[in-house]
NUTI-225642 format. One record per atom (N, C-alpha, C): x, y, z; residue in one letter. Coordinates in steps of 0.02 Angstrom, whole numbers, plus 50000, padded with zeros to 5 digits. Layout:
N
XYZa/...
//
This chain:
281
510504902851457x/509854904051425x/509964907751360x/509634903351309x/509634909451243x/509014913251235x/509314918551190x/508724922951181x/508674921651106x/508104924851074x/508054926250981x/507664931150983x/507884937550932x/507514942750906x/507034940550855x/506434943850864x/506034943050788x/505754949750790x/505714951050724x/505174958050713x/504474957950725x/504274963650744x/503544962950779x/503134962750702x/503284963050655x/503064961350597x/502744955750577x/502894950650631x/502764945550617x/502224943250659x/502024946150700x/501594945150750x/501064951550726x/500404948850754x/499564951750765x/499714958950787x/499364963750774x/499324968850820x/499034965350881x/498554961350893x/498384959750957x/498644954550977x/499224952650979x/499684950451010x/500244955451038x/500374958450990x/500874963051022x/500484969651063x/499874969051046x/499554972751123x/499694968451196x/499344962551173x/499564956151237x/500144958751282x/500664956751230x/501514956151224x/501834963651298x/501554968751250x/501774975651280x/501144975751349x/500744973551341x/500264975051423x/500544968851478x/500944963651454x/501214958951492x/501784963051520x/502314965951494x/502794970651511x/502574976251569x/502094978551580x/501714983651618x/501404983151676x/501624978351689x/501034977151759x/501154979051819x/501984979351827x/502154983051886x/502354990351870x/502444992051809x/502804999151794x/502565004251841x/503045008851827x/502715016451867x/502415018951869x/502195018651802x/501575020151767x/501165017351696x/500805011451726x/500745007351691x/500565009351623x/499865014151590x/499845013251558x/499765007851499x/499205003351505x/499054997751474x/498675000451391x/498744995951365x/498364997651298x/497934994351273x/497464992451230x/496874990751204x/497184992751130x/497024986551091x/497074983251029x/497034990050971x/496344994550996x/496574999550947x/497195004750969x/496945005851028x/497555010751032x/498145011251005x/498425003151024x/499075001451004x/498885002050919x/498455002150877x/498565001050798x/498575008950789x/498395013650842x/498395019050820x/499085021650846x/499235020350893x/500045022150914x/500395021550846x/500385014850837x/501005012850779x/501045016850722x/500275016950699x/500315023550637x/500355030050671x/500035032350695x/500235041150711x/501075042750718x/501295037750756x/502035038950750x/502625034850724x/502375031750687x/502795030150615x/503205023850671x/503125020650700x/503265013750722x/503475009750638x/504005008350634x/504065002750591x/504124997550621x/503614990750600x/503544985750652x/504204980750630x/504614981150556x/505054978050539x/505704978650582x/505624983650580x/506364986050636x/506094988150727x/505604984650726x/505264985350827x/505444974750827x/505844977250877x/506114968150900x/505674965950949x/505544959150951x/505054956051013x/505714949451032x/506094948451087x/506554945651101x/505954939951150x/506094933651128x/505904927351137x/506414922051174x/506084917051217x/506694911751226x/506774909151198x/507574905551171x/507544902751103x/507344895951104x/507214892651146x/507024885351160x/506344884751172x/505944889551223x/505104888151211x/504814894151195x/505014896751157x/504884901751126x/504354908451200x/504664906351264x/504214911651288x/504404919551277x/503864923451294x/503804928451265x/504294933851330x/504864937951303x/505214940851379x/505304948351352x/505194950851314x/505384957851310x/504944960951238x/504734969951217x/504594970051153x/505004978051169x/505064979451100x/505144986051098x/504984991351010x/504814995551012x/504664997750938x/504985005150928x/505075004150874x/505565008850859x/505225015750796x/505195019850797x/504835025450763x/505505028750731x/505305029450653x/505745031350591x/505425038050549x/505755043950572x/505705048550525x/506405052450494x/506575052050452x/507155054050422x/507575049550444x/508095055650455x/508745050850487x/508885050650571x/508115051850587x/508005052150669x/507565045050698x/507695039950730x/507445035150747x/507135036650843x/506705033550860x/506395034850914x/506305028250953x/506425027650999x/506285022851032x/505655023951091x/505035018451094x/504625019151124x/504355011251134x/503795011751191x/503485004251228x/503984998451229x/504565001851251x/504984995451269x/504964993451347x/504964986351334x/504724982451392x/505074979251432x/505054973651469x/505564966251490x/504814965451543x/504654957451549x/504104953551569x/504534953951656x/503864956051715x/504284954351764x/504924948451791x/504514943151760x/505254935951762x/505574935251715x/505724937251680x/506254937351652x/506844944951639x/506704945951668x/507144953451698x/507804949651727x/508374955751710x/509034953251732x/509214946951708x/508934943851624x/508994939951602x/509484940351519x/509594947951519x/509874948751459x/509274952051407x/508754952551416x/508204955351371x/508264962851355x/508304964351396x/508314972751394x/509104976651338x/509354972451372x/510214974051316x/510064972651246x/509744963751229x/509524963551159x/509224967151131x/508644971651169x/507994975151124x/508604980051116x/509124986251141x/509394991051139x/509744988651092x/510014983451076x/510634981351029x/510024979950949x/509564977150974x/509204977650912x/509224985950881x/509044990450952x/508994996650901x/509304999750865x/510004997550890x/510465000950859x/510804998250788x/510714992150815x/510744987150746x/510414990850687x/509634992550691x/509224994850666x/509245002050632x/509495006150673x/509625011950671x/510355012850641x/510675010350627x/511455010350594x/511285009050509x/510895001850511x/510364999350468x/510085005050394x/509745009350442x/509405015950386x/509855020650396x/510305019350411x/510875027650422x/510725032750464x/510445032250518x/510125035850567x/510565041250603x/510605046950618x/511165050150632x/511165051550709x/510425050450738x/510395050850815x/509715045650815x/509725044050896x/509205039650925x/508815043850976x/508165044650960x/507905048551036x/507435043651068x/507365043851159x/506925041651203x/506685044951230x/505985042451284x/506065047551346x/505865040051383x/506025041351453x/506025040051511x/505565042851556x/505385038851596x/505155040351668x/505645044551706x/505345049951732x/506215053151767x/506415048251830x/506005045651895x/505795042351938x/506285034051910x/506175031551844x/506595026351839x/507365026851822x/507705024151883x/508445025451898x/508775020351856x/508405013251879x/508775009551820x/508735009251754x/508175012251722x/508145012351636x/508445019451635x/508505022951661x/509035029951653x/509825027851648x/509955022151711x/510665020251706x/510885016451638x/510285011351613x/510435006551573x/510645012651503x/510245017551486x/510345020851450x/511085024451425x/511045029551498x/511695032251482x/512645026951482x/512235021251502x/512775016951503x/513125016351406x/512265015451385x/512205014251311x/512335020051256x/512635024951305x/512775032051260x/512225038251236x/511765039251287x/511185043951291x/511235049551335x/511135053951323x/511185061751371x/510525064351379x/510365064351407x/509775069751423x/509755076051407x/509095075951376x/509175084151330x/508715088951373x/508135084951371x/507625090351423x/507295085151450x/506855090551516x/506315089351579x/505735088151553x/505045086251526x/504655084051529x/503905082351552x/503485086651563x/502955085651615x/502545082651580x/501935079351604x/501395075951570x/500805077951630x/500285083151601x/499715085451636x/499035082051621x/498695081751686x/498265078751687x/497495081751699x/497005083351678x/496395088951693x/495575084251707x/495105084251750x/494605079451753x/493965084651737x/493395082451692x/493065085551655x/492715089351690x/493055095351699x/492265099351742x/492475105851689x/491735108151704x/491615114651661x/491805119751693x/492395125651684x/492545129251685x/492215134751740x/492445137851788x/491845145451837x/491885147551798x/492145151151748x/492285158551705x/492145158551622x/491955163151604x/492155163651536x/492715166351490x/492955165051434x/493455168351431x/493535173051385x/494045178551386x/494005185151371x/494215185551290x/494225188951229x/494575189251184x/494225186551119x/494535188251065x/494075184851009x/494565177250982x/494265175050990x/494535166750976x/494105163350904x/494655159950890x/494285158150819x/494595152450815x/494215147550771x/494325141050761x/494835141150738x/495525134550704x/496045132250671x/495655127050674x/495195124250613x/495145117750590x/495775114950551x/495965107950533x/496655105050533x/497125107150482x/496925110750406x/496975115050379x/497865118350413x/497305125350441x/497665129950477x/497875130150547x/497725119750582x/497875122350619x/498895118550615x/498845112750555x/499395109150545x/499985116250502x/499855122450508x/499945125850457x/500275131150515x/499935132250582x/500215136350649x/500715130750688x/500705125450669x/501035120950694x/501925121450652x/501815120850593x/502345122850568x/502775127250562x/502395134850593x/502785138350605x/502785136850691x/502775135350717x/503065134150799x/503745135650788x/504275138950839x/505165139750834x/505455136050869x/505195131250891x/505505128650941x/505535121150947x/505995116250940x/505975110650931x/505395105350974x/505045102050943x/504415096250989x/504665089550992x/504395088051034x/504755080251052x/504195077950982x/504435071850991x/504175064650938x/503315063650935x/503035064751005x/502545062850995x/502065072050989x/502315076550966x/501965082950961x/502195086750900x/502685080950880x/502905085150791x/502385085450758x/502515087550702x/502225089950639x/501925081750610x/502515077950614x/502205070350578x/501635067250619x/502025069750661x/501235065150731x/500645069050713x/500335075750712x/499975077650713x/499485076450642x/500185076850583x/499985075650527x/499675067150523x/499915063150546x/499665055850555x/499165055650588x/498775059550626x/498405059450668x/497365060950631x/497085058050655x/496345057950636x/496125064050644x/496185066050723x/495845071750716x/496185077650759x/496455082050730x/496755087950744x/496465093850723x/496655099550783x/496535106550760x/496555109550810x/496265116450824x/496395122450878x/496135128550875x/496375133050888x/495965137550920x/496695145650920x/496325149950895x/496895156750885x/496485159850919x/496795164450966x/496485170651001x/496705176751017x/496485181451008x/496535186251013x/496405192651066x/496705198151112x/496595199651181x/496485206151161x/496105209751191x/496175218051192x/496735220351211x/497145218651226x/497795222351245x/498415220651201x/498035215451118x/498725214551088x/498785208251097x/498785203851149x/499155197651158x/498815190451112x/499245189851101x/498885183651010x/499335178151030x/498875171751010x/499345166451018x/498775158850992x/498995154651011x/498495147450975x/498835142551009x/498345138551007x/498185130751025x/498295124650995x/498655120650957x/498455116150947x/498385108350982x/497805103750971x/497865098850998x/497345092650967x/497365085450996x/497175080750969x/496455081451006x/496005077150938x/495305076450996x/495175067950969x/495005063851037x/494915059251033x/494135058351059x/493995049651062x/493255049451073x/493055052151162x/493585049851186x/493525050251265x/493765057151278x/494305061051253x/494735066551282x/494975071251230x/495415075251249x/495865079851201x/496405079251211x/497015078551205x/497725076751195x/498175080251140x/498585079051198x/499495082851140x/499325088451136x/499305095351180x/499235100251181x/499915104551130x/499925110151117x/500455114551093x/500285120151079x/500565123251121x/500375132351123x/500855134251107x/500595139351058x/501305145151055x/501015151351064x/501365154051117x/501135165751103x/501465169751071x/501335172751030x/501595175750973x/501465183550995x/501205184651041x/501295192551065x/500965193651132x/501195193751174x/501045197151235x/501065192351304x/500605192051340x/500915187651380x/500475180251386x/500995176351394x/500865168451389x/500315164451430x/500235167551505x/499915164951546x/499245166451522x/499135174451524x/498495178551500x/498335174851440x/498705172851372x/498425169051323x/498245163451351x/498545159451381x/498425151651372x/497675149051437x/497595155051480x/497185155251501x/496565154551490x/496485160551433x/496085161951403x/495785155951336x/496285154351309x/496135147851270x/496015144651297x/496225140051360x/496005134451374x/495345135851425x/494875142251451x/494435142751471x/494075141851412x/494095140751346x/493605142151286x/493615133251277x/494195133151299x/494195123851270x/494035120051325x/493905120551371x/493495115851422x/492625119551412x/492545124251388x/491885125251385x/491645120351339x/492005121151258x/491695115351241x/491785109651227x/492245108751278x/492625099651294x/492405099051359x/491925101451389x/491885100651483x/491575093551501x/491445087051457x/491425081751470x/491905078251447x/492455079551437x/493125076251412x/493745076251458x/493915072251482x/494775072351511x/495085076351471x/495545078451489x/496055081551456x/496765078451484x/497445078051429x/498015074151464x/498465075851386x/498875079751451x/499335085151412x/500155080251390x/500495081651352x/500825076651350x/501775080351348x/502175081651399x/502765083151363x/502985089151336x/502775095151400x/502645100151406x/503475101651424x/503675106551413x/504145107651437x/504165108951504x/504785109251564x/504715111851614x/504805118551632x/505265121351595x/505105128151601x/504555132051552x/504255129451517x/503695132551474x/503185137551520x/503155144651486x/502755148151511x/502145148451510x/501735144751490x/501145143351477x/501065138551553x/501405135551585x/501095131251628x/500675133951687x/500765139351715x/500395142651765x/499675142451746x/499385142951676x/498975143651650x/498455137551667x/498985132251664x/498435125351667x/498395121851740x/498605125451798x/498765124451864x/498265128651881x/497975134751843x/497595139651872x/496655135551841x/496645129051795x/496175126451774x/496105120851777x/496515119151841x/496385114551877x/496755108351864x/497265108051795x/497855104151778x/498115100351859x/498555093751853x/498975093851896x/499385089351861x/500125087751870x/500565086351842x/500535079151881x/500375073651794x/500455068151826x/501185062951847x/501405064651791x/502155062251797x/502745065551750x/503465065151758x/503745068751730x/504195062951661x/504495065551628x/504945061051573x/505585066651557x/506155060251560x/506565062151533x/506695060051458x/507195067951414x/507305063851365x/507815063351346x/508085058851313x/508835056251311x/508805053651237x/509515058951218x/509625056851155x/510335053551141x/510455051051073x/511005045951072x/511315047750982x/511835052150980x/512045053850926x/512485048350893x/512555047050831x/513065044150778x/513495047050746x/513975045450762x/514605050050727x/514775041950669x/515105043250618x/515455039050567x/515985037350578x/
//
């Protein structure tokens, strides 16, 4: 059986919605997409669709694998890579990885990052086979809209996107792909929330607001203690998000802030690994 790469460049956004929700149907977590989503994925995180491969049969052109690839500097990302349930164990999955690297050699890329499902054994194996280590643990939280028992304590003040892309930059601590600075900066609608405790303890919020929810959380505490801040913020932000989901994305696992969102009713929907893939010359 042959295969042929083509760039998703060449194809519809709503085809390559098609394309990637055909890939999903049994996953772990499916996660399906809708035509905008996917046009908003691709821009918020810098998807170049020239270098994202859609691997085809080369004789009836059916459709067996996609994958897209996200370019900032000399750091490339790999994300929504697929293989169609029948045609698995057909060679698809190796092409899209050989595309990336193809790709990624391509712009001079000096590392490749993913994440993973932690739960998937075989796209973990296929990986580290392909020269990827796992860097960190991963949580992805999940919250259902109810309004808050309590009020919360402290003087809190808005970060419209301004100041709040501006507390984001000073964060110390490295963010995955989809909670950097570019994502947020690509993003429609961002901002957050700084607060302040009688006892000293200061810290902020930032996060995405969409039509349905709020997303891509990022806290940092900048003095005192973490739980007591993040508490306290996120009792102010379900007050006035208490008809919105909330769905946290890629939290760290040891992050001290998490007790905070377990105590507001958070529960951890699934975990990700992430695995990176360095270039030496």
């Amino acid at each position: 059986m042959g295969l042929k790469t083509l760039p998703a460049s060449q194809f519809t956004i709503e085809k390559l919605t098609d394309f990637y929700n055909q890939t999903r149907i049994d996953y772990l977590v499916p996660m399906p997409m809708s035509v905008d989503v996917m046009a908003e994925y691709i821009h918020d995180f810098d998807v170049d669709l020239e270098l994202s491969p859609i691997i085809l049969d080369e004789d009836t052109d059916e459709f067996f694998g996609i994958g897209m690839l996200g370019v900032r500097g000399d750091s490339t990302w790999i994300t929504r890579l697929g293989v169609t349930p029948a045609s698995r164990r057909r060679g698809a999955g190796a092409a899209i990885i050989n595309a990336f690297f193809d790709a990624s050699k391509q712009i001079g890329a000096k590392r490749t990052i993913l994440e993973v499902i932690k739960n998937n054994v075989p796209a973990q194996t296929l990986f580290e086979r392909n020269g990827f280590k796992k860097t960190r643990e991963l949580l992805v939280l999940r919250r259902a809209p109810i309004r808050p028992p309590l009020s919360p304590e402290g003087e809190i003040t808005w970060l419209y996107r301004k100041d709040a892309l501006a507390a984001l930059r000073s964060y110390p601590h490295p963010l995955t792909w989809v909670n950097a600075l570019g994502s947020m900066e690509n993003a429609s609608m961002f901002q957050g929330f700084s607060i302040k405790l009688k006892d000293g303890t200061r810290g902020w919020l930032v996060y995405r607001h969409k039509k349905q929810s709020i997303t891509h959380f990022e806290f940092h505490t900048e003095l005192g203690n973490p739980v007591k801040m993040a508490r306290n913020i996120l009792l102010y932000l379900h007050l006035q998000y208490h008809r919105m989901d909330a769905y946290a994305e890629n939290f760290f696992a040891d992050d001290p802030h998490l007790p905070a969102f377990f105590d507001l009713g958070y529960f951890e929907a699934f975990r990700r690994i992430e695995m990176v893939k360095e270039y030496t010359d």
